[in-house]
N, CA and C atoms of all chains as a GROMACS GRO file, in nm:
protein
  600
    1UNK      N    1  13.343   7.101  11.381
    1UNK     CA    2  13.260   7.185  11.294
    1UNK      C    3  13.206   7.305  11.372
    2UNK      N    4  13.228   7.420  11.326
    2UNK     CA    5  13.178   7.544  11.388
    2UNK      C    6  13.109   7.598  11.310
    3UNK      N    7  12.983   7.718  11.358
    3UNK     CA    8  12.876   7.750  11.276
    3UNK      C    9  12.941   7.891  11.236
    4UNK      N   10  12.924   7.909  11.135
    4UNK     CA   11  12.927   8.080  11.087
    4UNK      C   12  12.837   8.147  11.008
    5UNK      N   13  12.875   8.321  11.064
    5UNK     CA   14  12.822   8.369  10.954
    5UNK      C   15  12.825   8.449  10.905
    6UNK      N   16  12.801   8.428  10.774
    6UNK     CA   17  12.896   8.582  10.645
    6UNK      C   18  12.790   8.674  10.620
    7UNK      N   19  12.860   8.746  10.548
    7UNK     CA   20  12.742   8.852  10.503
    7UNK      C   21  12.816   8.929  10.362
    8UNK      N   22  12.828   8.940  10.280
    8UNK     CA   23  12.859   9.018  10.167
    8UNK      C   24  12.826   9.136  10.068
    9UNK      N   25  12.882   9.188  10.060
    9UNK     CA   26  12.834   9.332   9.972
    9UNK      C   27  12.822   9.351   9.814
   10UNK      N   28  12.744   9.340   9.769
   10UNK     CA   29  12.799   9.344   9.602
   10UNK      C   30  12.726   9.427   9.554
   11UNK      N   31  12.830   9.464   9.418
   11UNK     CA   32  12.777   9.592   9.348
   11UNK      C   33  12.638   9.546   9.265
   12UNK      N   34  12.536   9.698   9.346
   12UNK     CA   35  12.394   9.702   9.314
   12UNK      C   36  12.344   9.671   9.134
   13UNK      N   37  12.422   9.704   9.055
   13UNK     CA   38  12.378   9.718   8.903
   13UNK      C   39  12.441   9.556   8.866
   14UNK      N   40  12.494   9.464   8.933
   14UNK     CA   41  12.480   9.293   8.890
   14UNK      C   42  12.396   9.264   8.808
   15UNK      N   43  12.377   9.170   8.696
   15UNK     CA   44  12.239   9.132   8.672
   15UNK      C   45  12.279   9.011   8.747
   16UNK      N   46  12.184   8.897   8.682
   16UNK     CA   47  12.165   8.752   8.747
   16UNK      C   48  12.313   8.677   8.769
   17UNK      N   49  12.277   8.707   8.628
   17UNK     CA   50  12.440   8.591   8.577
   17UNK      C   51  12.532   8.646   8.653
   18UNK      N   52  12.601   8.761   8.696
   18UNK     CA   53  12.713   8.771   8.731
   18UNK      C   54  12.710   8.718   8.886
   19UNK      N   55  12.554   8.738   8.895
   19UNK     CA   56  12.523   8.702   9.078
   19UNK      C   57  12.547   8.608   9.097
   20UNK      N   58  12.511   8.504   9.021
   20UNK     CA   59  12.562   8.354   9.050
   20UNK      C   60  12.638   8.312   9.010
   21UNK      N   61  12.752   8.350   8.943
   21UNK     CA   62  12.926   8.345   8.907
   21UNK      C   63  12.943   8.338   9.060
   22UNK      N   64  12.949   8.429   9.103
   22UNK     CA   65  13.016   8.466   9.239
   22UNK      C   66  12.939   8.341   9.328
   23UNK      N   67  12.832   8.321   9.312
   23UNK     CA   68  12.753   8.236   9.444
   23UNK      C   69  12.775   8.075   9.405
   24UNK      N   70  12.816   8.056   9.271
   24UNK     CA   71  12.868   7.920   9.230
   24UNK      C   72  13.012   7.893   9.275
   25UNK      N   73  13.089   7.988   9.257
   25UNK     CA   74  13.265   7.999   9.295
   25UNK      C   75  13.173   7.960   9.473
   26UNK      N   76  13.149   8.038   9.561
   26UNK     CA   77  13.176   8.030   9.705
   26UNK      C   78  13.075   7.900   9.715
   27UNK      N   79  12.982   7.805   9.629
   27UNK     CA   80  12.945   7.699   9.644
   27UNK      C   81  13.039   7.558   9.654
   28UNK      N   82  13.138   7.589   9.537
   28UNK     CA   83  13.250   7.518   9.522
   28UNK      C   84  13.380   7.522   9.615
   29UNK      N   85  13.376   7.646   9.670
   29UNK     CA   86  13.469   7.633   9.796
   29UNK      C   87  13.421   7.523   9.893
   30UNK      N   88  13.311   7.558   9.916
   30UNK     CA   89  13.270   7.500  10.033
   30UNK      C   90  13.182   7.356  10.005
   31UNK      N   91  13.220   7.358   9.872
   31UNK     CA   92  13.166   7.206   9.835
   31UNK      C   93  13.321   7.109   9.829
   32UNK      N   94  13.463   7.164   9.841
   32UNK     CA   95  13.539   7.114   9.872
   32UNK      C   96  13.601   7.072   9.981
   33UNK      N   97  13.570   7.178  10.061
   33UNK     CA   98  13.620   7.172  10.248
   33UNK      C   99  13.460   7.086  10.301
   34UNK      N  100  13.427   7.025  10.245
   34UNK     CA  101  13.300   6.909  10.308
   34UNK      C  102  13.237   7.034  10.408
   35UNK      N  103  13.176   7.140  10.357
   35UNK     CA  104  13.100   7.222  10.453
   35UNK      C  105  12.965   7.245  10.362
   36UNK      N  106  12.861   7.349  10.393
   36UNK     CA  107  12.697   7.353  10.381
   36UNK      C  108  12.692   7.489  10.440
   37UNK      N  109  12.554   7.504  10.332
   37UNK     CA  110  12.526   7.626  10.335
   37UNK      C  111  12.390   7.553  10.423
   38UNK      N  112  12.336   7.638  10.553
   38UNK     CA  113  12.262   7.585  10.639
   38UNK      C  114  12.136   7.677  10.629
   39UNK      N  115  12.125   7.838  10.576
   39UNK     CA  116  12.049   7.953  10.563
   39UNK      C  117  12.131   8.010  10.484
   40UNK      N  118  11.989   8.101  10.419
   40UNK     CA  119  12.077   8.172  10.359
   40UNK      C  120  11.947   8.278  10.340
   41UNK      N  121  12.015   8.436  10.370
   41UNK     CA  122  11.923   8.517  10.392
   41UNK      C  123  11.929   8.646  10.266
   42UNK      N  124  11.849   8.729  10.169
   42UNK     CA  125  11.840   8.838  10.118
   42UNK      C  126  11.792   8.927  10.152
   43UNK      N  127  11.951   9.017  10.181
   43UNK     CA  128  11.879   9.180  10.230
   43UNK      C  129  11.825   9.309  10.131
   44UNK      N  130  11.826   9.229  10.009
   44UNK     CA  131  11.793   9.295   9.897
   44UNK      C  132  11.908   9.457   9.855
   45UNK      N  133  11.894   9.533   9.833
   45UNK     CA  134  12.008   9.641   9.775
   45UNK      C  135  11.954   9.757   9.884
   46UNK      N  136  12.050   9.823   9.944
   46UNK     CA  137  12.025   9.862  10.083
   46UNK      C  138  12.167  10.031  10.025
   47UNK      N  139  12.092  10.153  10.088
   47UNK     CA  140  12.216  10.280  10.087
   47UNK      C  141  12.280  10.282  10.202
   48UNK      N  142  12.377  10.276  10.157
   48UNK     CA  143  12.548  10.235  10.273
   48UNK      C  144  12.586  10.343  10.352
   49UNK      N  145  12.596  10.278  10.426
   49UNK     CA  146  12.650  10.441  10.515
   49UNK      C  147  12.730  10.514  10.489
   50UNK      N  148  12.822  10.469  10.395
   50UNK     CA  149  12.942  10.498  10.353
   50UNK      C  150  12.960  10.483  10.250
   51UNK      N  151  13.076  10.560  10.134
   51UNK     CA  152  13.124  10.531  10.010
   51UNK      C  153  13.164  10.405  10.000
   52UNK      N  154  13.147  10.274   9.956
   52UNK     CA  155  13.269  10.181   9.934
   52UNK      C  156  13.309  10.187   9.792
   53UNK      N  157  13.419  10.200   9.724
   53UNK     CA  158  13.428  10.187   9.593
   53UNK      C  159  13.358  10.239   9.486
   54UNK      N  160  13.384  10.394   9.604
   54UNK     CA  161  13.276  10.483   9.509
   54UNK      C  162  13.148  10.452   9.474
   55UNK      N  163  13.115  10.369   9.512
   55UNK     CA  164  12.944  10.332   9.534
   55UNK      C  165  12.855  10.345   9.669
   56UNK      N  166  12.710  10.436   9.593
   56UNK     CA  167  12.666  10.455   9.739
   56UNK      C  168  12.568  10.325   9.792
   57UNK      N  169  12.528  10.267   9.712
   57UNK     CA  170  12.425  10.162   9.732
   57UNK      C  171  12.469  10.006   9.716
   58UNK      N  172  12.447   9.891   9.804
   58UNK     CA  173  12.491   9.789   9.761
   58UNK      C  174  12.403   9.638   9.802
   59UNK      N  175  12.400   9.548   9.750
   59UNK     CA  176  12.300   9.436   9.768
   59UNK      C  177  12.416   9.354   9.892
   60UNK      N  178  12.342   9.299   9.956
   60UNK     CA  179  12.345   9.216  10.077
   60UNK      C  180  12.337   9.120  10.066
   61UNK      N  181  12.372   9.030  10.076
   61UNK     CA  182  12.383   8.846  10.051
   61UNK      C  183  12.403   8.829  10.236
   62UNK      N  184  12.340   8.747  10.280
   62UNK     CA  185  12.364   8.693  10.453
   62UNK      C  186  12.347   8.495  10.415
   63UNK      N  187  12.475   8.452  10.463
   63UNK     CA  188  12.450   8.334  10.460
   63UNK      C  189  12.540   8.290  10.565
   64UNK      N  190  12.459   8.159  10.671
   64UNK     CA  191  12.490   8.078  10.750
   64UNK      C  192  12.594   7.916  10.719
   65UNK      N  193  12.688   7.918  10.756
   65UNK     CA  194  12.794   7.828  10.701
   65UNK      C  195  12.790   7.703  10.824
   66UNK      N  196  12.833   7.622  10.797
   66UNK     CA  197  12.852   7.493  10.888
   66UNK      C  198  12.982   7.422  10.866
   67UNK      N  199  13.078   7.470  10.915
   67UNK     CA  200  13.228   7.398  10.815
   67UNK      C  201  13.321   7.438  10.950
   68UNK      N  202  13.462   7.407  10.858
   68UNK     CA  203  13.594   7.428  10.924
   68UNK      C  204  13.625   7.642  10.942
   69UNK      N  205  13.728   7.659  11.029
   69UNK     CA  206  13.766   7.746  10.976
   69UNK      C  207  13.832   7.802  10.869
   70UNK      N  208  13.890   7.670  10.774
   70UNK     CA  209  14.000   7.724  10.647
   70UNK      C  210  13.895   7.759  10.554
   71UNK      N  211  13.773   7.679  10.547
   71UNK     CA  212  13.647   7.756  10.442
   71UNK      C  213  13.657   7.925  10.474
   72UNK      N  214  13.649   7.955  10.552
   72UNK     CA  215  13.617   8.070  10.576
   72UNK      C  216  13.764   8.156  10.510
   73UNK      N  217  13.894   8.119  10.553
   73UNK     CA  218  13.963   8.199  10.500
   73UNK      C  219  13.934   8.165  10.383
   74UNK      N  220  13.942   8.068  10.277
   74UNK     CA  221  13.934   8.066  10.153
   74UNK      C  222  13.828   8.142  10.067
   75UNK      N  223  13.731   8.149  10.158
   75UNK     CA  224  13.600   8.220  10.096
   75UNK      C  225  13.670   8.393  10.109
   76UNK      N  226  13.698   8.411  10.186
   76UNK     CA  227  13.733   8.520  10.235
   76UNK      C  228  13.891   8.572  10.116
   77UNK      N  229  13.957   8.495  10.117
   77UNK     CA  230  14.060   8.485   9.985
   77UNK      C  231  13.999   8.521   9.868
   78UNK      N  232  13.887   8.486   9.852
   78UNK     CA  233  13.824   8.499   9.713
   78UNK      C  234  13.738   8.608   9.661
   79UNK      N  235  13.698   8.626   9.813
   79UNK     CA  236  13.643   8.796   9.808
   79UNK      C  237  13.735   8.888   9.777
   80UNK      N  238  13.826   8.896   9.812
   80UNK     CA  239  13.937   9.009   9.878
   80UNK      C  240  13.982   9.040   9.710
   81UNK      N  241  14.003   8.951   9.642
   81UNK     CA  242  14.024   9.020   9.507
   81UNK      C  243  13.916   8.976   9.389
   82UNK      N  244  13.784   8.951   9.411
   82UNK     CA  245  13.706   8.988   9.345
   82UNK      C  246  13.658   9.148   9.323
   83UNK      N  247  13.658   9.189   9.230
   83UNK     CA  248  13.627   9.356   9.234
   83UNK      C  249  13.477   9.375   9.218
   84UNK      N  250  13.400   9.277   9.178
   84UNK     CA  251  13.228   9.313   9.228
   84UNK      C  252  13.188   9.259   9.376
   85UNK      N  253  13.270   9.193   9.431
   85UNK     CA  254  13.226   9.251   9.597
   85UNK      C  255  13.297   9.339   9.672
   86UNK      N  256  13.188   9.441   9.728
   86UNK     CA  257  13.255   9.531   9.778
   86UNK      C  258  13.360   9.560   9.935
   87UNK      N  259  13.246   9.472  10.005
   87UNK     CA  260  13.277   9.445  10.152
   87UNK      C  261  13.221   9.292  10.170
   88UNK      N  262  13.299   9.295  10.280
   88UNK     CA  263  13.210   9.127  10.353
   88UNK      C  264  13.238   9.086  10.526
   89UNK      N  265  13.153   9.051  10.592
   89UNK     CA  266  13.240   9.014  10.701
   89UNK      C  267  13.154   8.859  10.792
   90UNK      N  268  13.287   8.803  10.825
   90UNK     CA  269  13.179   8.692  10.884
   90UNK      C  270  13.226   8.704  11.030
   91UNK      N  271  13.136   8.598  11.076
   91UNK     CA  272  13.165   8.606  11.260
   91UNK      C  273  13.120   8.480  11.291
   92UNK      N  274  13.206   8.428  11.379
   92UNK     CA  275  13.190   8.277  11.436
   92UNK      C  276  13.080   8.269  11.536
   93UNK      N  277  12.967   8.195  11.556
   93UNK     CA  278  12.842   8.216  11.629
   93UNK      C  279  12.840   8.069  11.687
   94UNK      N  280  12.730   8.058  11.791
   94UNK     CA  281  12.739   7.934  11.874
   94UNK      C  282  12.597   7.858  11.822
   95UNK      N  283  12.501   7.980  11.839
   95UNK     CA  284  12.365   7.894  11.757
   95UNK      C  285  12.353   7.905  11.625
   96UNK      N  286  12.303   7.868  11.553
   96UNK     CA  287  12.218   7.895  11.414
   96UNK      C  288  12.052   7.954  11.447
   97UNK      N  289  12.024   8.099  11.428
   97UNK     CA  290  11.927   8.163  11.457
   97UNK      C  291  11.761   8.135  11.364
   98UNK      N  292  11.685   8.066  11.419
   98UNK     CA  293  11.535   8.033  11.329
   98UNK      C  294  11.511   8.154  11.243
   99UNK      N  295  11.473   8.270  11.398
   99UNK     CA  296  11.372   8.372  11.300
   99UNK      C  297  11.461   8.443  11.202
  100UNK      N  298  11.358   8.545  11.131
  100UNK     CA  299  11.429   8.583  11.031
  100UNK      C  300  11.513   8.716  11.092
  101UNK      N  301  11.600   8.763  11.057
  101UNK     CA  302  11.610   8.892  11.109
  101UNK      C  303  11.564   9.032  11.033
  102UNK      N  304  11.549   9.131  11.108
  102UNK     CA  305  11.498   9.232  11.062
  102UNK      C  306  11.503   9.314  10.939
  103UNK      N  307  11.659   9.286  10.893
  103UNK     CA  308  11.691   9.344  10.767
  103UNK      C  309  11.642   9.271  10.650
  104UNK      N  310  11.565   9.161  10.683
  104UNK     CA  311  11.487   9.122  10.556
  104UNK      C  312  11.403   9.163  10.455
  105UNK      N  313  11.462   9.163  10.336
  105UNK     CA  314  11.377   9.197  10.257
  105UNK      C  315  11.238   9.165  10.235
  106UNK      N  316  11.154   9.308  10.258
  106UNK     CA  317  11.004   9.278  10.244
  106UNK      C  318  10.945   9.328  10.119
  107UNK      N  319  10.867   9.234  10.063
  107UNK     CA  320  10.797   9.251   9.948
  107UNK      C  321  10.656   9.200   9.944
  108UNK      N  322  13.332  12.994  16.961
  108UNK     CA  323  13.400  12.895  16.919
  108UNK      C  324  13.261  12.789  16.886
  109UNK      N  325  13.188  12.826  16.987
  109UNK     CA  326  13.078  12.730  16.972
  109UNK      C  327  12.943  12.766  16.904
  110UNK      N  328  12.983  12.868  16.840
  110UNK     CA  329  12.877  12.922  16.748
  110UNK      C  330  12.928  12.885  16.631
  111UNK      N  331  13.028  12.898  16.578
  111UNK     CA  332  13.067  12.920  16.453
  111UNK      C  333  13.059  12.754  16.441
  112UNK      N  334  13.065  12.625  16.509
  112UNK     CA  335  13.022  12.528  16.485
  112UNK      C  336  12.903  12.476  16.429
  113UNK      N  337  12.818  12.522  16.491
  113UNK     CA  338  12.664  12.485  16.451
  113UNK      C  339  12.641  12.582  16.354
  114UNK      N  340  12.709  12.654  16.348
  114UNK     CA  341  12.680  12.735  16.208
  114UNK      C  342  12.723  12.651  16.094
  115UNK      N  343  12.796  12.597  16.118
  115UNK     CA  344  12.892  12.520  15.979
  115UNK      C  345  12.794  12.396  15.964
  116UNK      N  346  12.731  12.338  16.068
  116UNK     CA  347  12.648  12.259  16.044
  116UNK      C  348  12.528  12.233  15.996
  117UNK      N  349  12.467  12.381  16.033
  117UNK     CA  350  12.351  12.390  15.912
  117UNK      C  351  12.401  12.414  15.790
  118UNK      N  352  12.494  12.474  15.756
  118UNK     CA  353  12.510  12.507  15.609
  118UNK      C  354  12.566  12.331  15.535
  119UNK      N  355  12.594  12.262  15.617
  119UNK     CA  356  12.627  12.127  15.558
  119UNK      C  357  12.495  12.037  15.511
  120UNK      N  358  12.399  12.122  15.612
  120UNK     CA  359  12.295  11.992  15.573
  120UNK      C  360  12.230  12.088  15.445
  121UNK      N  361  12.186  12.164  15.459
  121UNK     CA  362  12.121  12.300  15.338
  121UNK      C  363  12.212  12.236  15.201
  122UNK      N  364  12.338  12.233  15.222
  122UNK     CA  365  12.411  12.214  15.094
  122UNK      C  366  12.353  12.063  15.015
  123UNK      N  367  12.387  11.961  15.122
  123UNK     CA  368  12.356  11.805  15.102
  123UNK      C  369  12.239  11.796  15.045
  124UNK      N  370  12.126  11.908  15.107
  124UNK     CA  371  11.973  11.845  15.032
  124UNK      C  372  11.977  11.891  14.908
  125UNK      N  373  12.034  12.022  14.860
  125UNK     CA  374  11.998  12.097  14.728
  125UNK      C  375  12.102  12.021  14.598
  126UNK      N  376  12.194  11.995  14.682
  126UNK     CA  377  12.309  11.889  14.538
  126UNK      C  378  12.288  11.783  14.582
  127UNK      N  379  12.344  11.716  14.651
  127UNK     CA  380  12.342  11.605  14.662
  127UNK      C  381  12.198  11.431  14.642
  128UNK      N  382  12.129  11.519  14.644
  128UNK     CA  383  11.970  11.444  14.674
  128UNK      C  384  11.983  11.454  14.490
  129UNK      N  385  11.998  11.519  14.405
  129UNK     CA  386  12.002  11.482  14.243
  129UNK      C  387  12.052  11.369  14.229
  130UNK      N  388  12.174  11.356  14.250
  130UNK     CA  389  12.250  11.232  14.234
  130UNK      C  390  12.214  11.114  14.297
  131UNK      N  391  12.117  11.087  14.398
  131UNK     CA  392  12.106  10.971  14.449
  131UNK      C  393  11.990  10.927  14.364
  132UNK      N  394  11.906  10.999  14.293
  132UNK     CA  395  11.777  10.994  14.264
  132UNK      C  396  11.811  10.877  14.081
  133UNK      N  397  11.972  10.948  14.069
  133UNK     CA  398  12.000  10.884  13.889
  133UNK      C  399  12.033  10.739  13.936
  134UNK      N  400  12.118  10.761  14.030
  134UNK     CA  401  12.150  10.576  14.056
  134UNK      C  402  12.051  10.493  14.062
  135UNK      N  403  11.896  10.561  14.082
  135UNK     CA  404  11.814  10.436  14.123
  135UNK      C  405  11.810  10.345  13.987
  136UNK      N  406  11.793  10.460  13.903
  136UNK     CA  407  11.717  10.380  13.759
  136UNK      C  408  11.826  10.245  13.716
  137UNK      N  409  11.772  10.160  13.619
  137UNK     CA  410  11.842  10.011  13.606
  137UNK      C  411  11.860  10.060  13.457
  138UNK      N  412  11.904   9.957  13.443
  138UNK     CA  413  11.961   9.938  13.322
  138UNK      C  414  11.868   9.882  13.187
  139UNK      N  415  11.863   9.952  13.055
  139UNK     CA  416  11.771   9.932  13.013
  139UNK      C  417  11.733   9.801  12.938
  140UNK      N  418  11.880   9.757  12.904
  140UNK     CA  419  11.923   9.614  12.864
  140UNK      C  420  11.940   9.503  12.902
  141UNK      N  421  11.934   9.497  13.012
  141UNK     CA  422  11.924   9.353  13.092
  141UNK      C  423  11.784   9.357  13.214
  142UNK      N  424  11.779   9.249  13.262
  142UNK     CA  425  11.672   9.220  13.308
  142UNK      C  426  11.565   9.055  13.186
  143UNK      N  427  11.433   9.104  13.232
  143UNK     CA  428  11.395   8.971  13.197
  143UNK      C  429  11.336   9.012  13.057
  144UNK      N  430  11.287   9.082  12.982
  144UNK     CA  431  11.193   9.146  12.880
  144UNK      C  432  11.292   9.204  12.785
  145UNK      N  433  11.448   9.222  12.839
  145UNK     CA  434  11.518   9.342  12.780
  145UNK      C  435  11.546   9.240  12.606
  146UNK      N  436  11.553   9.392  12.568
  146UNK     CA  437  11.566   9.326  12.369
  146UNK      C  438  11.726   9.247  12.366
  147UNK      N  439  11.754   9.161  12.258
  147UNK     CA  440  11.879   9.091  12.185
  147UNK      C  441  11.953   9.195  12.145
  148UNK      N  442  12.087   9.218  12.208
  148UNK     CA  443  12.165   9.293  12.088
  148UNK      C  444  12.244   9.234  12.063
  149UNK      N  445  12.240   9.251  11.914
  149UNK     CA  446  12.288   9.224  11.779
  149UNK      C  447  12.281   9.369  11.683
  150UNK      N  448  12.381   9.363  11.584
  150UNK     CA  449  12.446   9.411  11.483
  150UNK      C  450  12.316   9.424  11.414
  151UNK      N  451  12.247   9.292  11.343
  151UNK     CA  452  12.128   9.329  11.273
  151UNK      C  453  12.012   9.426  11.341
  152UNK      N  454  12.007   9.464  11.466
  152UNK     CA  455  11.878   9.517  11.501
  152UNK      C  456  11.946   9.679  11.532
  153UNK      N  457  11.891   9.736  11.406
  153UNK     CA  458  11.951   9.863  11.359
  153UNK      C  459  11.844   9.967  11.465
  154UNK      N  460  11.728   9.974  11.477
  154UNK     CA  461  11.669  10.032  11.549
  154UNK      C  462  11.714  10.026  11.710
  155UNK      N  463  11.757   9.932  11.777
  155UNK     CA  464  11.772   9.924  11.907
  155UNK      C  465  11.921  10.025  11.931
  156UNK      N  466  12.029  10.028  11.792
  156UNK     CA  467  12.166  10.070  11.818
  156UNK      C  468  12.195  10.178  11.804
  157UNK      N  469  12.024  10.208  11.711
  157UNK     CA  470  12.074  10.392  11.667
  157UNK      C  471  12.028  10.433  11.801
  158UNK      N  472  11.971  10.398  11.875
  158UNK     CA  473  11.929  10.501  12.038
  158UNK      C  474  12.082  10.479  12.102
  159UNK      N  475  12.187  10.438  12.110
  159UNK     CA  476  12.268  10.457  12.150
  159UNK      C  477  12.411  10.508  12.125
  160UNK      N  478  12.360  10.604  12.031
  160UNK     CA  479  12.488  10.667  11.930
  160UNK      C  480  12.408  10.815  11.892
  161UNK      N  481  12.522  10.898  11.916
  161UNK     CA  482  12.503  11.016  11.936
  161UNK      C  483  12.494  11.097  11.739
  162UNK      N  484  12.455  11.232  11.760
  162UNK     CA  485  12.418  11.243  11.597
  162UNK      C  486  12.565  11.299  11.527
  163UNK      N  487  12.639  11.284  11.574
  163UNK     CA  488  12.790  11.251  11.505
  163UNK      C  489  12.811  11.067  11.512
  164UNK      N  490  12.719  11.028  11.520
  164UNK     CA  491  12.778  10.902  11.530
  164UNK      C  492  12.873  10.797  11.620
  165UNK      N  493  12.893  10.862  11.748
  165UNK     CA  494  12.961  10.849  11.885
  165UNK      C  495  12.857  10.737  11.954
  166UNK      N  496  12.951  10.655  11.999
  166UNK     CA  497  12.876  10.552  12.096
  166UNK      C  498  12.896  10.667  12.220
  167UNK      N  499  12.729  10.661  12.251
  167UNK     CA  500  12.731  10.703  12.393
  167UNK      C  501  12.772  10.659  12.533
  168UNK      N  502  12.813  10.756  12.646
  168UNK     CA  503  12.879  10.668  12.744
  168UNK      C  504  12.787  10.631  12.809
  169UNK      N  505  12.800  10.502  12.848
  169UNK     CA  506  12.725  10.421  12.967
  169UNK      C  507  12.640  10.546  13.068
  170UNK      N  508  12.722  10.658  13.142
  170UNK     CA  509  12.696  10.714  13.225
  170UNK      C  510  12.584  10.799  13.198
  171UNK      N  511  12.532  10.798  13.086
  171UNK     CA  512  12.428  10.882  13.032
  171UNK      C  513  12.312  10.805  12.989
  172UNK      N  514  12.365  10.682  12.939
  172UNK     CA  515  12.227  10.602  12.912
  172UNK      C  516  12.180  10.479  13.014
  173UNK      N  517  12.273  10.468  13.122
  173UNK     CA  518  12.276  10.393  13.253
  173UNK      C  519  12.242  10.238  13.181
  174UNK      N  520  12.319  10.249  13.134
  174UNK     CA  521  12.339  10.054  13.037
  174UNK      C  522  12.502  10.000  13.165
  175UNK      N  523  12.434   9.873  13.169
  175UNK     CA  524  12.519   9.819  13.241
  175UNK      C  525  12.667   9.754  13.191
  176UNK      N  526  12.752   9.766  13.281
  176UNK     CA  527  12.897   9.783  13.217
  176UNK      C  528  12.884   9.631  13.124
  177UNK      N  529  12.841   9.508  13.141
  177UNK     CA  530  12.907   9.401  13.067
  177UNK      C  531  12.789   9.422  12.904
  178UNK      N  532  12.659   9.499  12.942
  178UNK     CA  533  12.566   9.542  12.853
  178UNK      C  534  12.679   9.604  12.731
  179UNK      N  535  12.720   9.744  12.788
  179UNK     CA  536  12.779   9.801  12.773
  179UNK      C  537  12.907   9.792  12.656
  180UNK      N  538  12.953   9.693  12.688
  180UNK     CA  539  13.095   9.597  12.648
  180UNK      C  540  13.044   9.560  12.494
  181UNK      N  541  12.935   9.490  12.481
  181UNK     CA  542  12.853   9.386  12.390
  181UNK      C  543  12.795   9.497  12.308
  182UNK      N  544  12.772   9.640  12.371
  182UNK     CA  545  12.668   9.688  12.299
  182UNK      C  546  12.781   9.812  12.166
  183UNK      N  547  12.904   9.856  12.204
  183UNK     CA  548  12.987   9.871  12.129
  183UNK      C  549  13.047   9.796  12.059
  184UNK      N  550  13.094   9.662  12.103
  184UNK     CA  551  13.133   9.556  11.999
  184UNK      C  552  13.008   9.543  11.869
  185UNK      N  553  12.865   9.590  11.885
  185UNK     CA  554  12.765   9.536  11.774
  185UNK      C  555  12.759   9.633  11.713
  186UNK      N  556  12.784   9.742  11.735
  186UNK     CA  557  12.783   9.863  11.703
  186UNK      C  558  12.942   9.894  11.577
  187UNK      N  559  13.002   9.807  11.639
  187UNK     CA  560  13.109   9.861  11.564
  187UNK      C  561  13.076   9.755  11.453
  188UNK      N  562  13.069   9.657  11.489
  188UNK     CA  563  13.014   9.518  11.332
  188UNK      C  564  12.921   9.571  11.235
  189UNK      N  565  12.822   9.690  11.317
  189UNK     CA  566  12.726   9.692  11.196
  189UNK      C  567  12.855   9.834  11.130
  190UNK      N  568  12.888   9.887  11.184
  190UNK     CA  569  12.965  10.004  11.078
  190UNK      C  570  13.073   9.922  10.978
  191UNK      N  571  13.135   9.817  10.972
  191UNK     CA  572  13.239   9.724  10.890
  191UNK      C  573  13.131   9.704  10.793
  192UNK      N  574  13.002   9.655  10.788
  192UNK     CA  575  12.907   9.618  10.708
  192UNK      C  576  12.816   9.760  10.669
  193UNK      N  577  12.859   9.881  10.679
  193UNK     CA  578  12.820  10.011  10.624
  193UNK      C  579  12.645  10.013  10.664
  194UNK      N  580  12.623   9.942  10.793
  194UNK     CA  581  12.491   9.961  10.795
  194UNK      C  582  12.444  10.109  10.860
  195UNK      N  583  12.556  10.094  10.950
  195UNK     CA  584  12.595  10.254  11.077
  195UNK      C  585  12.692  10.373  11.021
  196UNK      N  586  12.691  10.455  11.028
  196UNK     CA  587  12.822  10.523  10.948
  196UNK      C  588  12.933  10.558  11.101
  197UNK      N  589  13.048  10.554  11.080
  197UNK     CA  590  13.171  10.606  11.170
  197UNK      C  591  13.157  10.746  11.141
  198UNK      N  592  13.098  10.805  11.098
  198UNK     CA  593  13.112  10.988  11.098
  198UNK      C  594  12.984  11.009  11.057
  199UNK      N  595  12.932  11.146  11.159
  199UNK     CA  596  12.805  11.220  11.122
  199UNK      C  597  12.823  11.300  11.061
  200UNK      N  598  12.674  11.329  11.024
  200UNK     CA  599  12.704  11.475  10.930
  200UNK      C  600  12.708  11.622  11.030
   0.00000   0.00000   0.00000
């Protein structure tokens, strides 16, 4: 079991429902490959440095994984032709980090 | 024969103090990233990465911000993660 962690881009004008279409599908991935969501962080809707998909603004999803590596391609499979996420990227890590990090949304 | 020697020799030392004494003075400074206090880099800590990227958006060279080479290594690899995640942009204005 190796720790990871993703991070995802989705288009800012989502309402709820479509948010958790997408966050139920990548629950069920990883409710099949016997993996867990361990954190899970909101960077709230953030302006991109860049155009992606002709959009300048996009919401941030950060979540910490605990699984195999094939979760990850599969999750990653499922992004790649969903058309309301825009970007995503994960990275294989050694700890799982307490504090929060900085890009947290403050309210 | 023996003039034009000691002539050449003062002008060696005159030269050494006025250039050379700059350059010994940059090597002293350390590195701003390592040591015992120095900050985490990471991708998320957007404030620590913009001081090291120029206003086109250029990772700066080591030789200018005296970051140590394995610093160095780590501190473009985070740099480039946060631009995949559009936090940094790859082109300035």
């Amino acid at each position: 079991m190796n720790y990871y962690e993703h991070t995802y881009i989705t288009a800012p004008e989502l309402n709820n429902q479509e948010l958790e279409t997408i966050k139920n599908k990548i629950n069920e991935i990883l409710k099949k490959n016997e993996s867990k969501i361990v954190r899970e962080e909101d960077w709230g809707v953030r302006t991109l440095a860049y155009q992606i998909k002709k959009s300048s603004k996009g919401k941030y999803n950060n979540i910490y994984i605990q699984g195999t590596n094939k979760v990850i391609k599969e999750i990653e499979n499922f992004e790649r032709y969903e058309e309301k996420v825009l970007k995503f990227l994960s990275i294989k890590i050694k700890k799982i980090p307490e504090e929060n990090s900085e890009l947290i949304k403050t309210t | 024969m023996m003039k034009r020697k000691k002539d050449k020799k003062k002008f060696s030392k005159n030269n050494s103090n006025s250039l050379f004494n700059k350059s010994n003075q940059r090597q002293s400074k350390s590195c701003p990233l390592s040591g015992k206090n120095a900050p985490e880099i990471n991708y998320k800590n957007l404030k620590l990465l913009k001081k090291y990227v120029s206003d086109t958006a250029k990772i700066l060279p080591s030789r200018i911000t005296n970051v140590s080479l394995g610093k160095q290594r780590k501190l473009s690899l985070e740099i480039k993660k946060a631009r995949v995640l559009a936090l940094m942009p790859y082109v300035g204005e």
